[in-house]
C-alpha positions in Angstrom: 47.3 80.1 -40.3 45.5 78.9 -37.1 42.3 78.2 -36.3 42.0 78.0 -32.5 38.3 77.5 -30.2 38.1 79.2 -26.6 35.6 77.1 -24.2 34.8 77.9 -21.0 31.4 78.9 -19.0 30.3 82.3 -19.8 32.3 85.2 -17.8 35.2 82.4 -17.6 37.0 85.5 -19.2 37.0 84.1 -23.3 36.7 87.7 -24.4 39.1 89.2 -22.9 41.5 86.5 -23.7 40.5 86.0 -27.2 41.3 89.7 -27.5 44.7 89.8 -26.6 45.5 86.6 -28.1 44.1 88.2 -31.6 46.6 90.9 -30.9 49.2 88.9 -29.7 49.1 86.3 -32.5 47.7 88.2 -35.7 45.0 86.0 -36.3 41.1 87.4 -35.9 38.8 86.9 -33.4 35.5 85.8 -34.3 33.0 86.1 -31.4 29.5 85.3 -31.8 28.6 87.3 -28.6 30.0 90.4 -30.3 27.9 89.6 -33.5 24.9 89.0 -31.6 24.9 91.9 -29.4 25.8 94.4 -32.7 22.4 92.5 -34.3 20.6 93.4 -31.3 21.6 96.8 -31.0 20.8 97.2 -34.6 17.4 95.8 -34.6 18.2 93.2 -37.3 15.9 90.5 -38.1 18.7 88.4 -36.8 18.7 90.4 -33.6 15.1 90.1 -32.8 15.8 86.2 -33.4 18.3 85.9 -30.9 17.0 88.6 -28.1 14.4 85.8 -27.1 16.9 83.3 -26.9 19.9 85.4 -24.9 17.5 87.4 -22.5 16.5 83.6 -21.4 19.9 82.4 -20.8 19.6 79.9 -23.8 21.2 79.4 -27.0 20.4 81.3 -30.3 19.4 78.3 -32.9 22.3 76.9 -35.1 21.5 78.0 -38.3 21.7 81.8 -37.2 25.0 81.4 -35.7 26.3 79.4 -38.6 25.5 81.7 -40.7 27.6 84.5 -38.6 30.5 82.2 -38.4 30.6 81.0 -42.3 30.7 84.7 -43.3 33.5 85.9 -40.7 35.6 82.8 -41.7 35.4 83.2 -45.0 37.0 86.4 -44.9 39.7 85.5 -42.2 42.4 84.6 -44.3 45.2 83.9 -41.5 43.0 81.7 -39.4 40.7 82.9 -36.6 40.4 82.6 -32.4 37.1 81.6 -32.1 35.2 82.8 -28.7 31.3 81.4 -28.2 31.3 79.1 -30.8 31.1 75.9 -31.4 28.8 75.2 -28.8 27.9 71.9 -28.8 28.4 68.7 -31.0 26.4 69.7 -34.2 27.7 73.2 -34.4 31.4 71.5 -34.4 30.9 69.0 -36.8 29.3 72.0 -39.0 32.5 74.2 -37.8 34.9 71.1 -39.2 32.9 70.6 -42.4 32.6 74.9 -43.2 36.8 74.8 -42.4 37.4 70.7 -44.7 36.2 72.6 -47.5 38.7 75.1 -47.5 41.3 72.6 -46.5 41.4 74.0 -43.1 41.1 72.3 -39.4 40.8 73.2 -36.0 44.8 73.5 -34.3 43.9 73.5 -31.0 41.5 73.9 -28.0 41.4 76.2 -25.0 39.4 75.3 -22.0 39.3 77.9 -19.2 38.4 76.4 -16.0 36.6 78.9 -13.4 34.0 77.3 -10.7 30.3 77.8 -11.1 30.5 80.3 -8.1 33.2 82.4 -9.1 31.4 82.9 -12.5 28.5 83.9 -10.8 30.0 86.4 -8.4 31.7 87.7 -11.7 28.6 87.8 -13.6 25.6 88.8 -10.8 28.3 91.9 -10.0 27.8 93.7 -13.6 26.2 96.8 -14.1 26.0 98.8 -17.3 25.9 102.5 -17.9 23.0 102.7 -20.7 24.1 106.2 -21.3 28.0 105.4 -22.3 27.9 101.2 -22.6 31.0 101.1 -19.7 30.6 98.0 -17.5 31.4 98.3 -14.1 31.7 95.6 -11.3 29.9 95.9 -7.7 32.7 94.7 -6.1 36.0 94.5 -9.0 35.4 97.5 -10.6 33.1 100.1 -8.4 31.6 102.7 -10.5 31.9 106.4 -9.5 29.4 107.7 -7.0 27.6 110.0 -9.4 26.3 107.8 -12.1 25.8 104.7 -10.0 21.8 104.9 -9.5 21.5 105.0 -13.2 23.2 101.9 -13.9 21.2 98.8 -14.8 21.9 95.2 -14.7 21.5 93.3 -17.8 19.1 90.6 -18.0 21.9 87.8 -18.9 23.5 88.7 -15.8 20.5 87.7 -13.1 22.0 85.6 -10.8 19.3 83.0 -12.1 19.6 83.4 -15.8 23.3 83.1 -14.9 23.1 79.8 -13.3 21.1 79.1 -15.9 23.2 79.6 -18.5 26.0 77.8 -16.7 23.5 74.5 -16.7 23.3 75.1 -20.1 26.9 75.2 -20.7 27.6 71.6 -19.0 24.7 70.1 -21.1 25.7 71.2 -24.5 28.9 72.6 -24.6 31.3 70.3 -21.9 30.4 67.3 -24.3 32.7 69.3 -27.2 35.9 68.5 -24.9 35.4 64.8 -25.7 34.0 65.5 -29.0 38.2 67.5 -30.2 39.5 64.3 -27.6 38.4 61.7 -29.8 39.3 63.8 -33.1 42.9 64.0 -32.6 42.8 67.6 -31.9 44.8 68.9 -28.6 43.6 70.2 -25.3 44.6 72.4 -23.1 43.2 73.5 -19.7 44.2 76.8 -18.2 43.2 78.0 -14.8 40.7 81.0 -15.8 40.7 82.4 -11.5 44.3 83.7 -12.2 45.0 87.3 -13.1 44.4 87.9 -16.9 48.4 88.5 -17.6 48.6 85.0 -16.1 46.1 83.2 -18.0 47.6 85.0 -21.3 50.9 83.9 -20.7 49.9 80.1 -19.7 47.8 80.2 -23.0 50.7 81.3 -24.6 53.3 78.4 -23.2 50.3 75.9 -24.2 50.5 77.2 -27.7 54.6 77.1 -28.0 54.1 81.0 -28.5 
């Protein structure tokens, strides 16, 4: 059983690791992104909630994530990696209280470092093929000649929503590093600019996997 929280400004590269540590470790990942962007896609009332929010670059309100997260861990019986959530102070101490009650804490904490112009080369750079959902990168991942004028960018991924976002991050979500700190629970920073197999594998080490 482990219960482990991924931080790190959004495209810091959480998803990807949380997904090969999920692999890696047998433990599920819950990621709120995922959860949001199936809600939106399926035109739930929680999507239309949360398409306000996300198109701005904000955060979706507590009690719709909370609700998300309480149902995934409740039925993750051999822990969970969690990616996008807690976000900030409240959402943890409603994160420790959800896992007290089933005798549960958090293990440990992941913080991918990336600067704020890195993550927005990253991010600015993504287009999306609306016809198949692939991503493709401007510059990482070029997409073939013949489908490229019909790929869009998303709105999350304007340069300014972007740099938005990553205000938003050290506002509300930076202050959760000293929150686990004073709580006893450990902390480790990993260099999120080296190549994925890298970062897994330092992750990893951290972990005593």
């Amino acid at each position: 059983m482990m219960h482990l929280i991924l931080l790190g400004p959004p495209g810091s590269g959480k998803g990807t690791q949380s997904g090969q540590l999920s692999e890696r470790l047998g433990v599920p990942k819950i990621a709120t992104g995922d959860m949001l962007r199936a809600a939106l896609r399926d035109g739930t009332e929680l999507g239309r909630r949360a398409k306000q929010y996300m198109e701005a670059g904000e955060l979706v309100p507590d009690d719709v994530i909370l609700g998300l997260v309480g149902e995934a861990l409740a039925a993750a019986h051999a822990g969970a990696i969690l990616d996008g959530f807690p976000r900030n102070v409240p959402q943890a101490e409603s994160l420790e209280e959800i896992l007290q009650g089933n005798g549960q804490s958090v293990d440990a904490v992941i913080v991918l470092k990336v600067p704020d112009d890195v993550i927005v080369e990253r991010m600015s750079g993504r287009r999306t093929d609306p016809e198949t959902g692939e991503v493709y990168h401007l510059k990482f991942n070029p997409p073939p000649a013949p489908i490229a004028p019909r790929l869009i960018q998303r709105p999350d991924d304007r340069e300014e929503t972007v740099r938005h976002r990553l205000s938003v991050y050290a506002d509300q979500t930076e202050p959760l590093i000293r929150y686990y700190e004073e709580n006893g629970v450990p902390i480790h920073w990993v260099d999120g600019t080296q190549p994925i197999e890298r970062v897994r594998s330092e992750i990893l080490t951290r972990l005593g996997r």
